[in-house]
PyMOL Python script that loads the backbone (N, CA, C, O; Angstrom):
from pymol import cmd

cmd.read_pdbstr("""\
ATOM      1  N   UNK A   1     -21.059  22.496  10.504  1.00  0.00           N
ATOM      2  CA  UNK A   1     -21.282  23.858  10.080  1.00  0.00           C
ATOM      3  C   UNK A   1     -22.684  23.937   9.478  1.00  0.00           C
ATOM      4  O   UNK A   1     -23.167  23.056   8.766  1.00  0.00           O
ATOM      5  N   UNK A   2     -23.271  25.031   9.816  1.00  0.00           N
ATOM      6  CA  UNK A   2     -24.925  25.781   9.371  1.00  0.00           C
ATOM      7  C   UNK A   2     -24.672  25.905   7.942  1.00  0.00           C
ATOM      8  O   UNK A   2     -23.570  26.186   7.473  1.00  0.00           O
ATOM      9  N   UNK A   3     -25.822  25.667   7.206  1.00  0.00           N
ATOM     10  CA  UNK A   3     -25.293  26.278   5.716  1.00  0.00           C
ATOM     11  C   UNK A   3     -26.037  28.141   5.949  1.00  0.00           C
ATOM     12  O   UNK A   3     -25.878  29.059   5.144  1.00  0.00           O
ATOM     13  N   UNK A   4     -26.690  28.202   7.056  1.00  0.00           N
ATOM     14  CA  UNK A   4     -27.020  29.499   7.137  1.00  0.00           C
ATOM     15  C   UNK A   4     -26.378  30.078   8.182  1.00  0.00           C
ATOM     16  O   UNK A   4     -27.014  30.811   8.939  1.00  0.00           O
ATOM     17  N   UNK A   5     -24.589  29.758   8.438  1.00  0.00           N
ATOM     18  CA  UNK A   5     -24.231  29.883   9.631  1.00  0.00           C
ATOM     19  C   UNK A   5     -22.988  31.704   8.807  1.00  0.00           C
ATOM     20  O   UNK A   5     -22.350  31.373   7.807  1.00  0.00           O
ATOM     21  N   UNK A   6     -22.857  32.695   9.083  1.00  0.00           N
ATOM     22  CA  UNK A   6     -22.513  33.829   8.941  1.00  0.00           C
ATOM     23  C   UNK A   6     -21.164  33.597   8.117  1.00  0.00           C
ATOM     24  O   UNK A   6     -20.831  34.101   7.044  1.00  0.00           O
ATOM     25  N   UNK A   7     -20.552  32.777   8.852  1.00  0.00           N
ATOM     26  CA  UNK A   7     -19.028  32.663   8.395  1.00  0.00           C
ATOM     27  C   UNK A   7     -18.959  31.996   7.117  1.00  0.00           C
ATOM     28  O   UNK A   7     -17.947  32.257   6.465  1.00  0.00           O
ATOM     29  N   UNK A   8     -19.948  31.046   6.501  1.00  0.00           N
ATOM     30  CA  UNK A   8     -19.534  31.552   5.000  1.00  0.00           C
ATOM     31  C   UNK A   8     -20.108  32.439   4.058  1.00  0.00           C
ATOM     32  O   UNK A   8     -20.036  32.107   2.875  1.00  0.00           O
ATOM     33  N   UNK A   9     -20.547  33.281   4.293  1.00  0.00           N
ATOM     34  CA  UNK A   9     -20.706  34.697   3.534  1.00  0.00           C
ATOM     35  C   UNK A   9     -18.592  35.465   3.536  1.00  0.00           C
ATOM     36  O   UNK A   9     -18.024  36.065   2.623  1.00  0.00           O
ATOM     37  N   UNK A  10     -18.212  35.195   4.486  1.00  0.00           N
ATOM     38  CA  UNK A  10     -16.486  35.706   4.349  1.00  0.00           C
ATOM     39  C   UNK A  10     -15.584  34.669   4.071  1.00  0.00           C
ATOM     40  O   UNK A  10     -14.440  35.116   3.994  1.00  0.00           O
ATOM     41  N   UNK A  11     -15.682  32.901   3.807  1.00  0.00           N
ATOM     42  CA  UNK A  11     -14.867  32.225   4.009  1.00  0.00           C
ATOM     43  C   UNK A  11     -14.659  32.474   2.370  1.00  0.00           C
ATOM     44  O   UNK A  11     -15.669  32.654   1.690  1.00  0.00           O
ATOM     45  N   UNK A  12     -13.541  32.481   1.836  1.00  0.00           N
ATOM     46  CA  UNK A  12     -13.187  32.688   0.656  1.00  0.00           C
ATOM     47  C   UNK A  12     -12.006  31.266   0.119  1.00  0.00           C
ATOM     48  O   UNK A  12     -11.591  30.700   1.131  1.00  0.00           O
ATOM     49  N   UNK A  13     -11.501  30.709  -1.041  1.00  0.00           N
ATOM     50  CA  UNK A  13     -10.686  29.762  -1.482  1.00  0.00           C
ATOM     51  C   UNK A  13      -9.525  30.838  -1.490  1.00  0.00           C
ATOM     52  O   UNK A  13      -9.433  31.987  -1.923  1.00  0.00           O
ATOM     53  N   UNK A  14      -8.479  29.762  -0.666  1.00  0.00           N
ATOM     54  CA  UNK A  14      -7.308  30.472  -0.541  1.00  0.00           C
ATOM     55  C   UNK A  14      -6.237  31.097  -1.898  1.00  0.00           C
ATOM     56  O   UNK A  14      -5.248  31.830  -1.873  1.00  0.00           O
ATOM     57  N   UNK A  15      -7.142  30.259  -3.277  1.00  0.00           N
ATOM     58  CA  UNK A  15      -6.089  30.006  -4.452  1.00  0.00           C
ATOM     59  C   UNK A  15      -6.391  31.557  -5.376  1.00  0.00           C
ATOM     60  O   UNK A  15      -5.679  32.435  -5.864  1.00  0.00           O
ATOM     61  N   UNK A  16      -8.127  31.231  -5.254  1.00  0.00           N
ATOM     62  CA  UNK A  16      -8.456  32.066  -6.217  1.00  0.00           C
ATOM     63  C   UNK A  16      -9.638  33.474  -5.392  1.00  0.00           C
ATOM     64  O   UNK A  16      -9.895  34.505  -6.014  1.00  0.00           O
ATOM     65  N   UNK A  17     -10.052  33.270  -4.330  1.00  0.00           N
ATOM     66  CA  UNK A  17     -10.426  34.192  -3.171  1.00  0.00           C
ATOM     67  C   UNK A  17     -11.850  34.022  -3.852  1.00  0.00           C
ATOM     68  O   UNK A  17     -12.603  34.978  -3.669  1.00  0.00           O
ATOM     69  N   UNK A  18     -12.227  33.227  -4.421  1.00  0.00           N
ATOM     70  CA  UNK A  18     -13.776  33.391  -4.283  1.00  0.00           C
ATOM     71  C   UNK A  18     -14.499  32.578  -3.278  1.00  0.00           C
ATOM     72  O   UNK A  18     -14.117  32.002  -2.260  1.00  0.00           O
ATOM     73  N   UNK A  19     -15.830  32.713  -3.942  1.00  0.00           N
ATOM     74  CA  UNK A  19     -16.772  32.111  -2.374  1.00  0.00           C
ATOM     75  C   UNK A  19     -16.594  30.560  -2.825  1.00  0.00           C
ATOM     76  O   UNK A  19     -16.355  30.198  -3.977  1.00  0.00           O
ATOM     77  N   UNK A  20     -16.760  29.696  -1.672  1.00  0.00           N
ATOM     78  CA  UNK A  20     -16.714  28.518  -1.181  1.00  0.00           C
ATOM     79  C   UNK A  20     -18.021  27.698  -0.796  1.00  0.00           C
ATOM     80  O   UNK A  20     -18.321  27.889   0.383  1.00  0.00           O
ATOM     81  N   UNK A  21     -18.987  26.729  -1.555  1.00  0.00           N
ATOM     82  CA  UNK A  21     -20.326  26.577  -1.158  1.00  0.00           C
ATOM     83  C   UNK A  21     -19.704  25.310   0.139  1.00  0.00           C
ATOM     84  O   UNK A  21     -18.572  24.826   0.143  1.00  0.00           O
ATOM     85  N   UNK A  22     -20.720  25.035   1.056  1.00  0.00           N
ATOM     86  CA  UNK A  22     -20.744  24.003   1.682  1.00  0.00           C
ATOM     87  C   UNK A  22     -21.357  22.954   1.186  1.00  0.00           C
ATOM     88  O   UNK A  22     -22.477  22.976   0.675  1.00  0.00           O
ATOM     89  N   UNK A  23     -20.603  21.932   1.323  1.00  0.00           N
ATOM     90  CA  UNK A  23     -21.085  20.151   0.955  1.00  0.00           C
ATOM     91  C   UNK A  23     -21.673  19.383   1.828  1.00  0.00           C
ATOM     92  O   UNK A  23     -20.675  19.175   2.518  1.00  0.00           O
ATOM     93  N   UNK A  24     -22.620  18.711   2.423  1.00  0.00           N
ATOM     94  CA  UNK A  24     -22.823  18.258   3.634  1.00  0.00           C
ATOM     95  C   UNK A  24     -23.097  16.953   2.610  1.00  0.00           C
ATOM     96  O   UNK A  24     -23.819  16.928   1.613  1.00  0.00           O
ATOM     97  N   UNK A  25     -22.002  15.512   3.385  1.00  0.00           N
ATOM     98  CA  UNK A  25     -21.803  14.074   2.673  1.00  0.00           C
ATOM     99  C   UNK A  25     -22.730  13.125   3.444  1.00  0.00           C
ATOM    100  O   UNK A  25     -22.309  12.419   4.360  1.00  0.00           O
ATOM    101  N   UNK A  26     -24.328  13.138   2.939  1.00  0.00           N
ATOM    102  CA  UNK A  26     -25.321  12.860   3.663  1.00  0.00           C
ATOM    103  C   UNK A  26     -24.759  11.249   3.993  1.00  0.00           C
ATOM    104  O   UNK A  26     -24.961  10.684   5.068  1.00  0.00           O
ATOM    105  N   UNK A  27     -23.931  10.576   2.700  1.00  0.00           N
ATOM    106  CA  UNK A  27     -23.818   8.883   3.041  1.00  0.00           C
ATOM    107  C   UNK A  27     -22.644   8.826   4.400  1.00  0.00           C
ATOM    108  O   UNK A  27     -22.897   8.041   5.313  1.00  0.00           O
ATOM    109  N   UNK A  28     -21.858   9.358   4.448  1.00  0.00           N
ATOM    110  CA  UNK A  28     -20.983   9.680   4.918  1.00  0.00           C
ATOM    111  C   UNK A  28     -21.673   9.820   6.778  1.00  0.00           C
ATOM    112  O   UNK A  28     -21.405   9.008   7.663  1.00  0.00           O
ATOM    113  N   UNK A  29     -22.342  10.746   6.902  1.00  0.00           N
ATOM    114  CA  UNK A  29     -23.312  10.967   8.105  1.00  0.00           C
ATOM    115  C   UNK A  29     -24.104   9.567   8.832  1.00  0.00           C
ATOM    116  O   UNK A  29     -23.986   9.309  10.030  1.00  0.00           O
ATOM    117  N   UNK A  30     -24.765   8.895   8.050  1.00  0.00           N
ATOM    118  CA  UNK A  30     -25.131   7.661   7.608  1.00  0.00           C
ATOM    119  C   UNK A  30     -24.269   6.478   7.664  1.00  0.00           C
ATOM    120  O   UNK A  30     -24.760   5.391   7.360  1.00  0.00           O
ATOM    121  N   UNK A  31     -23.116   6.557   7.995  1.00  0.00           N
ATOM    122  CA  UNK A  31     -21.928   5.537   8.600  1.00  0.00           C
ATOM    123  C   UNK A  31     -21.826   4.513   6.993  1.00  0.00           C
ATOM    124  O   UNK A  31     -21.355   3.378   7.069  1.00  0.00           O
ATOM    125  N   UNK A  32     -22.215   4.955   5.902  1.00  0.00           N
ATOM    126  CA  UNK A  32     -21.741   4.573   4.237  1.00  0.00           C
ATOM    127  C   UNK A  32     -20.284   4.010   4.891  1.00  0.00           C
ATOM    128  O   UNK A  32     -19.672   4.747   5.664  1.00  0.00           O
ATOM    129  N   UNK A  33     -19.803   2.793   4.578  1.00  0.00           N
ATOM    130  CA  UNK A  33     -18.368   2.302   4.603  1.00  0.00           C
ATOM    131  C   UNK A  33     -17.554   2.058   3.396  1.00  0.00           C
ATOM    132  O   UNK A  33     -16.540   1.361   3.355  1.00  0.00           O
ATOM    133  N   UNK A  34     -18.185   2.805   2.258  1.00  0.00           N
ATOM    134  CA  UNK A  34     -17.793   2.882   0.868  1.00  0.00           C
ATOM    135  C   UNK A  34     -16.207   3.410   0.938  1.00  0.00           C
ATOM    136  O   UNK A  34     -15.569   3.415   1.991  1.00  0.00           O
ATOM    137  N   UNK A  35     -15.567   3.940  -0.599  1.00  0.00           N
ATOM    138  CA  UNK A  35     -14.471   3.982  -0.361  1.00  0.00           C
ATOM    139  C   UNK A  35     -14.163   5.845  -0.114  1.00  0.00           C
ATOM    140  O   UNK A  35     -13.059   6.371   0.028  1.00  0.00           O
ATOM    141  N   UNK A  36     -15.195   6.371  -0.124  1.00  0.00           N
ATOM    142  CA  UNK A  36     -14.983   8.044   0.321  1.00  0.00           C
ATOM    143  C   UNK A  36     -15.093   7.730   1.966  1.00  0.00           C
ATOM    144  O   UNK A  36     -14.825   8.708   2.665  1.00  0.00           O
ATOM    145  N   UNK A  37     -15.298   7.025   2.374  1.00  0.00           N
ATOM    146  CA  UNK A  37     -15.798   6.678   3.675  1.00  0.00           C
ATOM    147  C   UNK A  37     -14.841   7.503   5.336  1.00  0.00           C
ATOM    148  O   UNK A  37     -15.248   7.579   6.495  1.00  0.00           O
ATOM    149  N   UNK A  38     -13.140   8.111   4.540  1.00  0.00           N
ATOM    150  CA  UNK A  38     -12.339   8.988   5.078  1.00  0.00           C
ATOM    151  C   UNK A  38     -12.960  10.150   5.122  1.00  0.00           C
ATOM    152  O   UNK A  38     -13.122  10.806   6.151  1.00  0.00           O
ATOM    153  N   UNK A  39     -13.321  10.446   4.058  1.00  0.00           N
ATOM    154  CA  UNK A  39     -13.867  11.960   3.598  1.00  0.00           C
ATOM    155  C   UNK A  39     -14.451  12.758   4.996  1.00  0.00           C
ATOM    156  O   UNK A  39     -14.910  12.001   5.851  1.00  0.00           O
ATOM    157  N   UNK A  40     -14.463  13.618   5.175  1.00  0.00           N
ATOM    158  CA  UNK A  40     -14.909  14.758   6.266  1.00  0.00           C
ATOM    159  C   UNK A  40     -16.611  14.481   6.000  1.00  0.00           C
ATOM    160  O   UNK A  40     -16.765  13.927   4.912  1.00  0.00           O
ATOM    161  N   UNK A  41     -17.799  14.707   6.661  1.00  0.00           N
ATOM    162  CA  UNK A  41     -19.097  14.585   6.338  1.00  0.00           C
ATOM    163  C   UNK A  41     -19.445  16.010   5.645  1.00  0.00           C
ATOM    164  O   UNK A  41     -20.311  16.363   4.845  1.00  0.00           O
ATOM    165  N   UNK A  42     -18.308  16.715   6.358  1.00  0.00           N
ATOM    166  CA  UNK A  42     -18.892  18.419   5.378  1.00  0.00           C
ATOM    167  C   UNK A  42     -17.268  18.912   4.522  1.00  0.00           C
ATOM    168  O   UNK A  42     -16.083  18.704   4.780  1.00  0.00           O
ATOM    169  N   UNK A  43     -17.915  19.558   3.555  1.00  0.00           N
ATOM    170  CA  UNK A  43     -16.673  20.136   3.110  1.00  0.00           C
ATOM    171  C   UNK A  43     -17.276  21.665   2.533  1.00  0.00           C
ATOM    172  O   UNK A  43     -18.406  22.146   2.612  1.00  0.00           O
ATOM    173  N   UNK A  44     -15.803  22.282   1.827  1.00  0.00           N
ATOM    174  CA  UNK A  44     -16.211  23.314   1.363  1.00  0.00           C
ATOM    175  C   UNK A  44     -15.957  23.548  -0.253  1.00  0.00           C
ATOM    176  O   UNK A  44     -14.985  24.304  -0.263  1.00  0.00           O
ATOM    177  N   UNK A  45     -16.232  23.357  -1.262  1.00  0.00           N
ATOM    178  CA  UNK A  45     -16.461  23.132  -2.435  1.00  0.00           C
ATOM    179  C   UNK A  45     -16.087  24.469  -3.718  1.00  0.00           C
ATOM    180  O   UNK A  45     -16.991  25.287  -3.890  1.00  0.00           O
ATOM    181  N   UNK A  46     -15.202  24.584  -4.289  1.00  0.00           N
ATOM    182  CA  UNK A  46     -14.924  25.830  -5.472  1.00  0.00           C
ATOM    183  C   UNK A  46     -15.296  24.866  -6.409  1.00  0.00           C
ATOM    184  O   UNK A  46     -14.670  23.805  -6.400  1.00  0.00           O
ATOM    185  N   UNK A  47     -16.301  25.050  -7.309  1.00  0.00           N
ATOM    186  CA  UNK A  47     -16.783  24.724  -8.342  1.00  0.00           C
ATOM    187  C   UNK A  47     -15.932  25.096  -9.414  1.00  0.00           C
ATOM    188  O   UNK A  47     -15.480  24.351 -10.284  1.00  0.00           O
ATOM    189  N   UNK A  48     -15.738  26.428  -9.262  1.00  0.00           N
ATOM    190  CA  UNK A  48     -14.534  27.215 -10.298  1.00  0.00           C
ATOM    191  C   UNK A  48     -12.966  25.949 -10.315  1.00  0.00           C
ATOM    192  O   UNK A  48     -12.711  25.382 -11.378  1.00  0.00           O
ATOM    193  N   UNK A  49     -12.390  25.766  -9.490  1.00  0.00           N
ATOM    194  CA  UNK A  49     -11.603  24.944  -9.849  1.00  0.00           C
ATOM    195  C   UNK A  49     -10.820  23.709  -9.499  1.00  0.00           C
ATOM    196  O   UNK A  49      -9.662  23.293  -9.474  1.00  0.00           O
ATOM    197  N   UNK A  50     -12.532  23.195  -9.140  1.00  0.00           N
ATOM    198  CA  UNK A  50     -13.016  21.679  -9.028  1.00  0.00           C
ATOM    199  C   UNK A  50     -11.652  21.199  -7.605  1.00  0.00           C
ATOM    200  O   UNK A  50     -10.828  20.286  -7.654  1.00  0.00           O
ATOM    201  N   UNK A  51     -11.851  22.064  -6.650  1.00  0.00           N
ATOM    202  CA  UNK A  51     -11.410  21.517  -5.501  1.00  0.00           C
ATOM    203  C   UNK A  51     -12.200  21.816  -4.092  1.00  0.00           C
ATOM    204  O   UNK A  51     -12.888  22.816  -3.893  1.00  0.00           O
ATOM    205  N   UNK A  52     -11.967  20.753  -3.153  1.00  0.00           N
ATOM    206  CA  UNK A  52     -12.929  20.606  -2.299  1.00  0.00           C
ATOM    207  C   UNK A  52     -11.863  21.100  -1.110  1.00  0.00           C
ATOM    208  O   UNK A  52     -10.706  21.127  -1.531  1.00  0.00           O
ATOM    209  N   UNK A  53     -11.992  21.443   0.100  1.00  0.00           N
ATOM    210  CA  UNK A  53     -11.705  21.631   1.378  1.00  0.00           C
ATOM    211  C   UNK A  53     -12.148  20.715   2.926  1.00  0.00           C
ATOM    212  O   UNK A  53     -13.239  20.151   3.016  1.00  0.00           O
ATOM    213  N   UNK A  54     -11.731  20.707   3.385  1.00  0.00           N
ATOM    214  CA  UNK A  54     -12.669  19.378   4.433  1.00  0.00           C
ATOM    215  C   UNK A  54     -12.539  20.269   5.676  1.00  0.00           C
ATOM    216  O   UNK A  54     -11.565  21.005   5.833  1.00  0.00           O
ATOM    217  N   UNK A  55     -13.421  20.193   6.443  1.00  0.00           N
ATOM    218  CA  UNK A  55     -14.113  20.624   7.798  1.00  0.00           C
ATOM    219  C   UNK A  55     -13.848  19.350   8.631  1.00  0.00           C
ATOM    220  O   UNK A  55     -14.490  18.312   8.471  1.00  0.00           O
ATOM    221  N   UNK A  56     -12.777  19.517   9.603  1.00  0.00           N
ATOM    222  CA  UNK A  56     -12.489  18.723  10.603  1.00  0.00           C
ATOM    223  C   UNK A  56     -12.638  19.522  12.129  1.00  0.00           C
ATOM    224  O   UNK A  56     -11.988  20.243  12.886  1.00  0.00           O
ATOM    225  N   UNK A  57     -13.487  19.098  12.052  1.00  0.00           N
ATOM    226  CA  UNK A  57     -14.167  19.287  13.886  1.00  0.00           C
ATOM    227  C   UNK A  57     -14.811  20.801  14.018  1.00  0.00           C
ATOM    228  O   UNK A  57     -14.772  21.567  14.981  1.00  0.00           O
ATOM    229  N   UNK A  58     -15.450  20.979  12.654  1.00  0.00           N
ATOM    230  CA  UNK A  58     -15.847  22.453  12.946  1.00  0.00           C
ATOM    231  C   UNK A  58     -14.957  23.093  12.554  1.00  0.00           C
ATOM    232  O   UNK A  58     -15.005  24.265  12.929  1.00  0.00           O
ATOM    233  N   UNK A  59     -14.020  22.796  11.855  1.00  0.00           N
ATOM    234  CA  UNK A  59     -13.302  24.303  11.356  1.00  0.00           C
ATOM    235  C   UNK A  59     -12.682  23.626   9.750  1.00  0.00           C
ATOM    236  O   UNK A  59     -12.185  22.541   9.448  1.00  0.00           O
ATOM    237  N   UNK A  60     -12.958  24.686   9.088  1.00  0.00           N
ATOM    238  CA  UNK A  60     -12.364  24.540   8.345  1.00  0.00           C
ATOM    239  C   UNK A  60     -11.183  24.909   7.643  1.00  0.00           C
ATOM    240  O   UNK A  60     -11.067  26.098   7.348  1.00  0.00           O
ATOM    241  N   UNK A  61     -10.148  23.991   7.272  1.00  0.00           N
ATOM    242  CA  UNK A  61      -9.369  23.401   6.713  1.00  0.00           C
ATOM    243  C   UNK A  61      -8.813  24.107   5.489  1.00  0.00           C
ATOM    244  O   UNK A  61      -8.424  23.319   4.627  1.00  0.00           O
ATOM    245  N   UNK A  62      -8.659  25.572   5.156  1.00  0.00           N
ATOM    246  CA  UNK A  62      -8.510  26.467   3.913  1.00  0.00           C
ATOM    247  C   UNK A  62      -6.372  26.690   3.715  1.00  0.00           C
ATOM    248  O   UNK A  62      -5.868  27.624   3.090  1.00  0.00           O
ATOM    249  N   UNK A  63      -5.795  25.900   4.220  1.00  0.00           N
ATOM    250  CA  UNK A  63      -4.482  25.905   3.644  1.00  0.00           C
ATOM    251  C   UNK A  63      -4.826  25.726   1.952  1.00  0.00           C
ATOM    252  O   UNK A  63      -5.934  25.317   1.606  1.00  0.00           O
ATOM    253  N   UNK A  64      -3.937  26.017   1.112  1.00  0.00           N
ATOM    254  CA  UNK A  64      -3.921  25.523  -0.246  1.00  0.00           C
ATOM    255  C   UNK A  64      -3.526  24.048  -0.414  1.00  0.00           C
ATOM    256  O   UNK A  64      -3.824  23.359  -1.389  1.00  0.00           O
ATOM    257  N   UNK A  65      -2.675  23.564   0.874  1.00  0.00           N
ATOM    258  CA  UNK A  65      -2.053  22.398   0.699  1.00  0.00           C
ATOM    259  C   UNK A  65      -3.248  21.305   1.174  1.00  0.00           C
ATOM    260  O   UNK A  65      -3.019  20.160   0.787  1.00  0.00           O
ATOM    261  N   UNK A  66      -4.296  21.453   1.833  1.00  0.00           N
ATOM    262  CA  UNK A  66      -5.395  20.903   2.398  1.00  0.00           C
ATOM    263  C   UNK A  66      -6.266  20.780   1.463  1.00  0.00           C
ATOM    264  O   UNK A  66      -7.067  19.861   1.636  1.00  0.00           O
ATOM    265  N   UNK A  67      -6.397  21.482   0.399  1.00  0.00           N
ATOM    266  CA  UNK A  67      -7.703  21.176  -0.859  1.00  0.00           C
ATOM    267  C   UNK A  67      -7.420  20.347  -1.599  1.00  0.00           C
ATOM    268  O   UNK A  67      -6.285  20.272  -2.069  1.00  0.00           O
ATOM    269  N   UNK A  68      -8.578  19.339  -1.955  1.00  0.00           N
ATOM    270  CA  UNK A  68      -7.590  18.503  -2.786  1.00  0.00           C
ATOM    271  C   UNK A  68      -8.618  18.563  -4.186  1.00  0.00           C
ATOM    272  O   UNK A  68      -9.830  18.769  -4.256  1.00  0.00           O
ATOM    273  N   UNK A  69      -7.731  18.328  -5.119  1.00  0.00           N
ATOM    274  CA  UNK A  69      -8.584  18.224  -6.738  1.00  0.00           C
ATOM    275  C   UNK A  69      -9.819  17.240  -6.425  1.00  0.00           C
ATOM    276  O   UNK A  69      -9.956  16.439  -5.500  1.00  0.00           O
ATOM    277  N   UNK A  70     -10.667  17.556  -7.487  1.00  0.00           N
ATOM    278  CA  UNK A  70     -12.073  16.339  -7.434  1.00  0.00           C
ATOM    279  C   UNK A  70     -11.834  16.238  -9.005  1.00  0.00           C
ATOM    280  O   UNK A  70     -11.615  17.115  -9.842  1.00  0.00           O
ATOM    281  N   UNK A  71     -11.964  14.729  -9.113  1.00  0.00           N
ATOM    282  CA  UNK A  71     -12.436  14.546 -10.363  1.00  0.00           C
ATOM    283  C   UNK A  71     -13.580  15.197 -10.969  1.00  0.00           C
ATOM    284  O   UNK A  71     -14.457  15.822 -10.372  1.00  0.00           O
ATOM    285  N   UNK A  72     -13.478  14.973 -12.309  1.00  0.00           N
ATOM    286  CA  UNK A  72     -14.714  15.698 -13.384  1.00  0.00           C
ATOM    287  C   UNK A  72     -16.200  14.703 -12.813  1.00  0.00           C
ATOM    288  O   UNK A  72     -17.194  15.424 -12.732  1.00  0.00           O
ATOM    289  N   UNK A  73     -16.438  13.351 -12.461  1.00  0.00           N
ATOM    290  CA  UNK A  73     -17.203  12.596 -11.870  1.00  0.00           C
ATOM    291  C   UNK A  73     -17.959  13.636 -11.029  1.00  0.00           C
ATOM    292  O   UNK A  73     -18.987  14.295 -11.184  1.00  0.00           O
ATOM    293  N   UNK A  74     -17.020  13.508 -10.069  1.00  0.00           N
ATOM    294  CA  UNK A  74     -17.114  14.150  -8.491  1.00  0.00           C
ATOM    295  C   UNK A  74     -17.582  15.219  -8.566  1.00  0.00           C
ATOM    296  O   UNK A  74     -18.532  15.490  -7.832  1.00  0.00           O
ATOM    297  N   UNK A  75     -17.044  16.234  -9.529  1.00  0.00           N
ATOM    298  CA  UNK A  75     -17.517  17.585  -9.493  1.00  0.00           C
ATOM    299  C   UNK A  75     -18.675  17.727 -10.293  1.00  0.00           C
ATOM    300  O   UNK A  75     -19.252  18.814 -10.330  1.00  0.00           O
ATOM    301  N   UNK A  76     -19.153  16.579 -11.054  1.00  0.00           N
ATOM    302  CA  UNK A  76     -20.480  16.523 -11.516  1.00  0.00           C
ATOM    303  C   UNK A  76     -21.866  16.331 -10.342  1.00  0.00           C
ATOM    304  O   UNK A  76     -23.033  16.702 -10.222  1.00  0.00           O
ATOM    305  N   UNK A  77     -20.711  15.391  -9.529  1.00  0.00           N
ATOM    306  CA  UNK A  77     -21.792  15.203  -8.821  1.00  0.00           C
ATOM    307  C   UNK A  77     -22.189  16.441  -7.544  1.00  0.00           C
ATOM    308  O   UNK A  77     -23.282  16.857  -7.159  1.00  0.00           O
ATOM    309  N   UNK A  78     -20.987  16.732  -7.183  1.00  0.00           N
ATOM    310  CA  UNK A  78     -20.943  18.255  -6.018  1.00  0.00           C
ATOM    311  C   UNK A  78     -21.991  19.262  -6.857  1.00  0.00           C
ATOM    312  O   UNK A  78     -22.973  19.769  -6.316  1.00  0.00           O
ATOM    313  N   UNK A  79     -21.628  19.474  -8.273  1.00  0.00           N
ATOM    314  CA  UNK A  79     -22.515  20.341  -9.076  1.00  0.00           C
ATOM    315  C   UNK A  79     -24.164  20.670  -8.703  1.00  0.00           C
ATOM    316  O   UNK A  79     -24.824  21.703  -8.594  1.00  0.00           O
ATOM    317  N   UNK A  80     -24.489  18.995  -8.553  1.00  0.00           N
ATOM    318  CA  UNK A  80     -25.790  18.836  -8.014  1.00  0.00           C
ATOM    319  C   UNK A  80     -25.783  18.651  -7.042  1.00  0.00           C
ATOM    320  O   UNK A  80     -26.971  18.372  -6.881  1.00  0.00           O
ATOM    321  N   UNK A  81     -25.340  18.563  -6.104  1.00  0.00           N
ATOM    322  CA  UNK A  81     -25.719  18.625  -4.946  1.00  0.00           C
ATOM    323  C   UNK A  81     -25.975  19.983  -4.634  1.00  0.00           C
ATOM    324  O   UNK A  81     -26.985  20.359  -4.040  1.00  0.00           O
ATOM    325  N   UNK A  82     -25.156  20.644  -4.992  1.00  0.00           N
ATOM    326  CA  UNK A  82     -25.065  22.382  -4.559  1.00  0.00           C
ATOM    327  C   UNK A  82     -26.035  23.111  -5.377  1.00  0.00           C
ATOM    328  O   UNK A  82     -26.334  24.245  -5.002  1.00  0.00           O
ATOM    329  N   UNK A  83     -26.640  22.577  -6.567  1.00  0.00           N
ATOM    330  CA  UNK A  83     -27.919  23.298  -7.432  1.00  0.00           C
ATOM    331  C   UNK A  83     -29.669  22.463  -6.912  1.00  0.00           C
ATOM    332  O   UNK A  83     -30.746  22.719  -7.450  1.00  0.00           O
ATOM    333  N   UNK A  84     -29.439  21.467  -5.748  1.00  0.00           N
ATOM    334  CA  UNK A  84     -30.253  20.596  -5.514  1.00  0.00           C
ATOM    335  C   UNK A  84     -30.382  21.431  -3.780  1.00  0.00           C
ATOM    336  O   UNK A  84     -31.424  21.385  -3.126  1.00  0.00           O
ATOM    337  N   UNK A  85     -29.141  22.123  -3.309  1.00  0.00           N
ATOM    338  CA  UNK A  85     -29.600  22.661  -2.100  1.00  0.00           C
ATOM    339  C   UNK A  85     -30.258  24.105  -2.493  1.00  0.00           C
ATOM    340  O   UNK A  85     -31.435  24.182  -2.142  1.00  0.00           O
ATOM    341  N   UNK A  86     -29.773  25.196  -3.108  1.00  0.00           N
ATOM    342  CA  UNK A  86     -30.070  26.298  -3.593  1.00  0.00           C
ATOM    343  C   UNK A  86     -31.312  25.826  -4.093  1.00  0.00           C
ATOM    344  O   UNK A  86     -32.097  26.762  -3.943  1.00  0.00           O
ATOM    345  N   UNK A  87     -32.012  24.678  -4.708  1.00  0.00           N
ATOM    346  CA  UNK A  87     -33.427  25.125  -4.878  1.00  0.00           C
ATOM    347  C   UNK A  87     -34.701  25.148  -3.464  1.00  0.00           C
ATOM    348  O   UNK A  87     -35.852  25.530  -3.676  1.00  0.00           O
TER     349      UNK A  87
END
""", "prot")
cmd.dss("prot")
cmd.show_as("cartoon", "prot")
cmd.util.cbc("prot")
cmd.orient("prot")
């Protein structure tokens, strides 16, 4: 997925209906064999309440039962990633 691709200006979190930033998991892309190494390379990210969504094959994945919690770590680190793309 584009981060300038139309469809997330409408993709909304199924829990709380706000907007959803995109994650792109650069180590992940990079064949990283660490232990996120399952993880989707893109996801879709609510900062509001620190759960992520995963993009499998181009689509994304917005059941409630499909998001899963991120640790306080994790969401420190998504934090910056997503204030490190916006600049």
């Amino acid at each position: 997925m584009n981060p300038d691709d139309p469809l997330l200006q409408i993709l909304a979190c199924p829990l709380d209906k706000g907007p959803l930033h995109l994650v792109v998991h650069e180590e992940e892309r990079l064949g990283d064999s660490g232990a996120d190494a399952a993880r989707a390379p893109e996801s879709l990210y609510n900062p509001r309440l620190h759960r992520r969504y995963p993009i499998v094959d181009g689509i994304p994945q917005l059941l409630p039962s499909s998001g899963e919690q991120v640790t306080e770590d994790e969401h420190v680190k998504l934090s910056a990633l997503l204030r490190k793309s916006d600049s």
